[in-house]
C-alpha positions as a Markdown table, in Angstrom:
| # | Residue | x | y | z |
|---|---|---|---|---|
| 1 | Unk | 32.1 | -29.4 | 144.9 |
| 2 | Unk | 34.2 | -27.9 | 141.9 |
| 3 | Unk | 36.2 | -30.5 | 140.4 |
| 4 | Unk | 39.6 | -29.6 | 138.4 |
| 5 | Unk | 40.8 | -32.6 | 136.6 |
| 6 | Unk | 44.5 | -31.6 | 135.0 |
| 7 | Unk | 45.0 | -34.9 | 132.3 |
| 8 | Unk | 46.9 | -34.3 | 129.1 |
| 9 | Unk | 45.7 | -37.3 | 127.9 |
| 10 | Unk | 42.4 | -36.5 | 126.4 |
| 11 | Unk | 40.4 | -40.3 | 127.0 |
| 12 | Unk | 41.4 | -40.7 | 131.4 |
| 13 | Unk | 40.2 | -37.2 | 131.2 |
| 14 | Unk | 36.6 | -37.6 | 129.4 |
| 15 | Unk | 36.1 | -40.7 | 132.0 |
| 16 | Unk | 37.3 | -38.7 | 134.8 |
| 17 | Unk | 35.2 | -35.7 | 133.6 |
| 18 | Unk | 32.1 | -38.1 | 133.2 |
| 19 | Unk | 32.8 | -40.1 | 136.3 |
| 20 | Unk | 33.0 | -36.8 | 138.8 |
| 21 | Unk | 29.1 | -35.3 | 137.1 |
| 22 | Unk | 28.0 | -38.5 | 137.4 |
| 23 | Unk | 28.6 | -38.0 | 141.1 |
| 24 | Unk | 27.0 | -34.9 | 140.9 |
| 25 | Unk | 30.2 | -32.3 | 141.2 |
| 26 | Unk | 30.8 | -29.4 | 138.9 |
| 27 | Unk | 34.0 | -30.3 | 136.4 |
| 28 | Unk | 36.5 | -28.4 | 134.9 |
| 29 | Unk | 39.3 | -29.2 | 133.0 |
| 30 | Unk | 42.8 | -28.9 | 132.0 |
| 31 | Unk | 45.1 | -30.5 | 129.7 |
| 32 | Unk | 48.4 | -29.7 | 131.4 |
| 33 | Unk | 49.6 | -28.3 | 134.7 |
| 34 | Unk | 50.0 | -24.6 | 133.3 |
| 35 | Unk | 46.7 | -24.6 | 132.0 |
| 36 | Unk | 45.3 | -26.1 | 135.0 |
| 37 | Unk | 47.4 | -23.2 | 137.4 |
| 38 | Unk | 45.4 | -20.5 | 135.1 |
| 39 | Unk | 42.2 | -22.0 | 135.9 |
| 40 | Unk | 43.2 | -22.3 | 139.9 |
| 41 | Unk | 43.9 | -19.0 | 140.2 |
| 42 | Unk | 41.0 | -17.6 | 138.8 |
| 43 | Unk | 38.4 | -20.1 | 139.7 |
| 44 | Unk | 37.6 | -21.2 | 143.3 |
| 45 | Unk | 38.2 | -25.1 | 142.9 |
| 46 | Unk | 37.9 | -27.5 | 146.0 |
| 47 | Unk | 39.2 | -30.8 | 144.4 |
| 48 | Unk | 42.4 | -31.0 | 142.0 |
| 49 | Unk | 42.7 | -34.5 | 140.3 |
| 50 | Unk | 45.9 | -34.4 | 138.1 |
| 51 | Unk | 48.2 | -36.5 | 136.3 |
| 52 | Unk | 51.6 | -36.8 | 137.5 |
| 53 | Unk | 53.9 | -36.4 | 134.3 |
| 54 | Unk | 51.7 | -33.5 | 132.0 |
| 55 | Unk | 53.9 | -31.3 | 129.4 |
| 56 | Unk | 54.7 | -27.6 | 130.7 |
| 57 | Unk | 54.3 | -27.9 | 134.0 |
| 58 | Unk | 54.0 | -31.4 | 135.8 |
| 59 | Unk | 51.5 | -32.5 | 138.7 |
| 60 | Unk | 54.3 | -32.1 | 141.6 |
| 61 | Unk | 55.2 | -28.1 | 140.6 |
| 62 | Unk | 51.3 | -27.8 | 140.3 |
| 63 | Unk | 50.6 | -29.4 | 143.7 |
| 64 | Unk | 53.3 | -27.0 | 145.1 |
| 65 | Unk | 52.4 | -23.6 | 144.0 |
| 66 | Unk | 48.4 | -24.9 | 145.5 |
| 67 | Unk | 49.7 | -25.1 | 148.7 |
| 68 | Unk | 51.5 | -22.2 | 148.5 |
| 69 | Unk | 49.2 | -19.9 | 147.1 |
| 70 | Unk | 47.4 | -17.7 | 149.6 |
| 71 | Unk | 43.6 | -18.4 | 148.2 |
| 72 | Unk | 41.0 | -18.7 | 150.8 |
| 73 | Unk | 39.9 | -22.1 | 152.0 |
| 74 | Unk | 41.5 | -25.6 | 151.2 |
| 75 | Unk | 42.1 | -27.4 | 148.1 |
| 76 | Unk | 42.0 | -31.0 | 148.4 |
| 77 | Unk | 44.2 | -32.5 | 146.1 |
| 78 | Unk | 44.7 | -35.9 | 144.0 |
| 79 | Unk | 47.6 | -37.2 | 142.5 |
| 80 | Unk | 47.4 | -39.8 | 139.4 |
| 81 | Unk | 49.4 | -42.6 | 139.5 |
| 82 | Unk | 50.3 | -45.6 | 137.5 |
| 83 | Unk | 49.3 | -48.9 | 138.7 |
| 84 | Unk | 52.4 | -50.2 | 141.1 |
| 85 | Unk | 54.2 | -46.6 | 140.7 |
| 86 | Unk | 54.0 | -46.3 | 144.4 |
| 87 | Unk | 57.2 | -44.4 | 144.5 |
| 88 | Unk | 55.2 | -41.1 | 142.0 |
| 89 | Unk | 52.7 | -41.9 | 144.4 |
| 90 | Unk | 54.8 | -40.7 | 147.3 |
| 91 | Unk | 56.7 | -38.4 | 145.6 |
| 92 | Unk | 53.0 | -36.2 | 145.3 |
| 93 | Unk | 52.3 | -37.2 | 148.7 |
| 94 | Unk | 55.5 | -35.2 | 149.8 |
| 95 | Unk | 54.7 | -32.3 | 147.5 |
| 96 | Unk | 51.5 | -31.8 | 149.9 |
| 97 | Unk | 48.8 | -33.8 | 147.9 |
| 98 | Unk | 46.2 | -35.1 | 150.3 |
| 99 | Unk | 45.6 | -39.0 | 148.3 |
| 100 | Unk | 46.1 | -40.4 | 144.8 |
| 101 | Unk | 44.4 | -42.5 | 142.7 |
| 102 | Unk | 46.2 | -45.5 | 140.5 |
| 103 | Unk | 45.5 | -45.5 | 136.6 |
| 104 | Unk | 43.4 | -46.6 | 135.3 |
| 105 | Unk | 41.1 | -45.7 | 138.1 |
| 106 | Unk | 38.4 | -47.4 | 139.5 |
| 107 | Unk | 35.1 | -45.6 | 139.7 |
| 108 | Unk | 34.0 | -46.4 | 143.0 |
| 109 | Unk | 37.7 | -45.3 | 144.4 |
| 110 | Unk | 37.2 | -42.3 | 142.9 |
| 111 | Unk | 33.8 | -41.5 | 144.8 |
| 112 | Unk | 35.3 | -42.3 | 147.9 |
| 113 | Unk | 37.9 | -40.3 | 147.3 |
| 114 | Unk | 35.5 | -37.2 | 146.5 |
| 115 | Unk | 33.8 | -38.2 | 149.6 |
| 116 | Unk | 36.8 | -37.5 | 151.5 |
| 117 | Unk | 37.4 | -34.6 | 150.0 |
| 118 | Unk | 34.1 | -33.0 | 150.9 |
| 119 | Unk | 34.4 | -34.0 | 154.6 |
| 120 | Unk | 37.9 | -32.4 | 154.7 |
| 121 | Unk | 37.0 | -29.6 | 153.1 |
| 122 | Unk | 33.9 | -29.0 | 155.2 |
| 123 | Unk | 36.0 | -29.1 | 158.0 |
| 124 | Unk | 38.8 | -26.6 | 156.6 |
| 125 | Unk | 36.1 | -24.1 | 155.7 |
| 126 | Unk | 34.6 | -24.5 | 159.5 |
| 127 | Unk | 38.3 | -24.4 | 161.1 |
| 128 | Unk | 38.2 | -20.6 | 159.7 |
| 129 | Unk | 35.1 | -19.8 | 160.5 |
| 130 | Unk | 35.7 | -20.9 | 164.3 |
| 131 | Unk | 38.9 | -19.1 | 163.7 |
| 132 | Unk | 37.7 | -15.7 | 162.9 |
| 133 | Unk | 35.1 | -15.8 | 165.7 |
| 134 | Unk | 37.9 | -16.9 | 168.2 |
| 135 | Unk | 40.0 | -13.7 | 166.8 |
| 136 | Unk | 36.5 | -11.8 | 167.3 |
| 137 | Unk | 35.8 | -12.6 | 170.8 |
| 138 | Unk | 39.4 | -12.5 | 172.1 |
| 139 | Unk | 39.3 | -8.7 | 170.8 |
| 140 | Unk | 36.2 | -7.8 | 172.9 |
| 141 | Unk | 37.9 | -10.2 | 175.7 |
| 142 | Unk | 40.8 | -7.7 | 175.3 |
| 143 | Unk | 38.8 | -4.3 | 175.2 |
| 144 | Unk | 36.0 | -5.7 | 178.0 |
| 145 | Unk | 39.1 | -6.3 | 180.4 |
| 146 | Unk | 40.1 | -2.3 | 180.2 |
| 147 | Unk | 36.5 | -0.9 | 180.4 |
| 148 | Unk | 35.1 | -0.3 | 182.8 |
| 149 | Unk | 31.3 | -1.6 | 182.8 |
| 150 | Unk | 29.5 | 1.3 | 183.9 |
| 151 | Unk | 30.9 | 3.8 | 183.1 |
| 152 | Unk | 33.0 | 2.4 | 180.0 |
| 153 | Unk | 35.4 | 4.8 | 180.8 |
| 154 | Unk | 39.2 | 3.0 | 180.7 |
| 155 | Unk | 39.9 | 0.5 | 183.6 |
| 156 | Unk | 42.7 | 1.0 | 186.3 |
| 157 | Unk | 44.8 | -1.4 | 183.8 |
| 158 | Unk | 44.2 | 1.0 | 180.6 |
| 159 | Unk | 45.4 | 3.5 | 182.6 |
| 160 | Unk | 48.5 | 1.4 | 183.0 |
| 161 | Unk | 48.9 | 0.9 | 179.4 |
| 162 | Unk | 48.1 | 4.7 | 178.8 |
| 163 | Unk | 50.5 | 6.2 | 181.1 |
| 164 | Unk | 53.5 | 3.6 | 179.4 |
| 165 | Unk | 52.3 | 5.5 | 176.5 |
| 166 | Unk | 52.2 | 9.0 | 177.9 |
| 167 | Unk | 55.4 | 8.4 | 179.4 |
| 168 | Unk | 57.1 | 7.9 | 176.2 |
| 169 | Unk | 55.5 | 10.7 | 174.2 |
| 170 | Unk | 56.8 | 13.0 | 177.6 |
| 171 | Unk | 60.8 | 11.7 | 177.0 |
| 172 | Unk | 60.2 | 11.2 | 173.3 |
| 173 | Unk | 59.5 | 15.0 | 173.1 |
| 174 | Unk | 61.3 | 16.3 | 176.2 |
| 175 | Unk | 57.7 | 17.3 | 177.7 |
| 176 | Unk | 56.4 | 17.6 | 181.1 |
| 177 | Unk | 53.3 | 15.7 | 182.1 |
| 178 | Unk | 50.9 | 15.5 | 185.6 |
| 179 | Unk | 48.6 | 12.8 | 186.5 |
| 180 | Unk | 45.8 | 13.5 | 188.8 |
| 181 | Unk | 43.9 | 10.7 | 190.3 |
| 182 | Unk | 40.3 | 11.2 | 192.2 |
| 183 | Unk | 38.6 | 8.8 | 194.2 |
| 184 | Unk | 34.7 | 9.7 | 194.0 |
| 185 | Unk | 33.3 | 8.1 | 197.1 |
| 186 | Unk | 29.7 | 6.0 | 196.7 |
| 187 | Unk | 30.2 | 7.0 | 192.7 |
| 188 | Unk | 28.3 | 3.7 | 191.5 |
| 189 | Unk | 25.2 | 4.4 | 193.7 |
């Protein structure tokens, strides 16, 4: 995964930055939230870790504009937090961050946290996929039910919908219109 760790202080985010290789993720970095927002929207990033409190813009406003930006797939995000700061803990959690981790962090907690994220996003990134073929095979649903499947000329409901159609461009346009129907008898043999 792409890691972005947002930290303005510069030793939590060489650990941080050491701790998530070590685990084997790509890492990039940021010192504050508007720095950390330039990279977002330029960078495809799975993970945010940031700090809470950062100069510019802060970790909530950060978290926000994330969730509301229209970038492809899911961005799982961590809050920062101060050991027994559970309220700035919440806080993030309303803002739409997914977890946070208490400073100073514990490596193992961050692993399983990164372990989480990967599941979730796994399963974002599947959600769309399963997504667009739903959309996919609800649209040939939608043609297959007004065609017919020898011919593939229009069904007996397309006609329906066609002759709404018709109808309108006739009053629309103050035109005449005749509709001839023929029956074809043994037709499919």
């Amino acid at each position: 995964m792409r890691v972005l760790i947002v930290e303005d202080d510069a030793m939590p985010r060489m650990l941080l930055k050491l701790a998530v290789e070590k685990f084997g993720h790509e890492c990039l970095v940021a010192e504050d939230g508007t720095q950390a927002w330039d990279i977002y929207q330029n960078t495809t990033v799975n993970v945010v870790i940031s700090d809470r409190i950062m100069p510019g813009m802060d970790g909530i406003e950060l978290c926000r504009r994330i969730r509301e930006s229209p970038q492809p797939g899911y961005t799982y995000f961590i809050f920062l937090s101060a050991l027994g700061d559970r309220e700035e803990a919440f806080a993030g959690l309303q803002a739409g961050a997914d977890d946070y981790l208490t400073k100073p962090f514990v490596p193992d907690d961050l692993r399983a946290r990164l372990l989480v994220a990967a599941r979730i996003t796994e399963l974002h990134r599947k959600l769309v996929e399963q997504q667009a073929e739903l959309k996919r095979l609800n649209q040939e649903l939608f043609e297959q039910g007004r065609r017919d499947p020898l011919t593939h000329l229009g069904n007996r409901l397309r006609l329906m919908e066609d002759l709404v159609v018709v109808i309108g461009q006739a009053e629309r346009y103050d035109k005449r219109y005749c509709a001839v129907l023929c029956d074809v008898d043994h037709f499919k043999a």
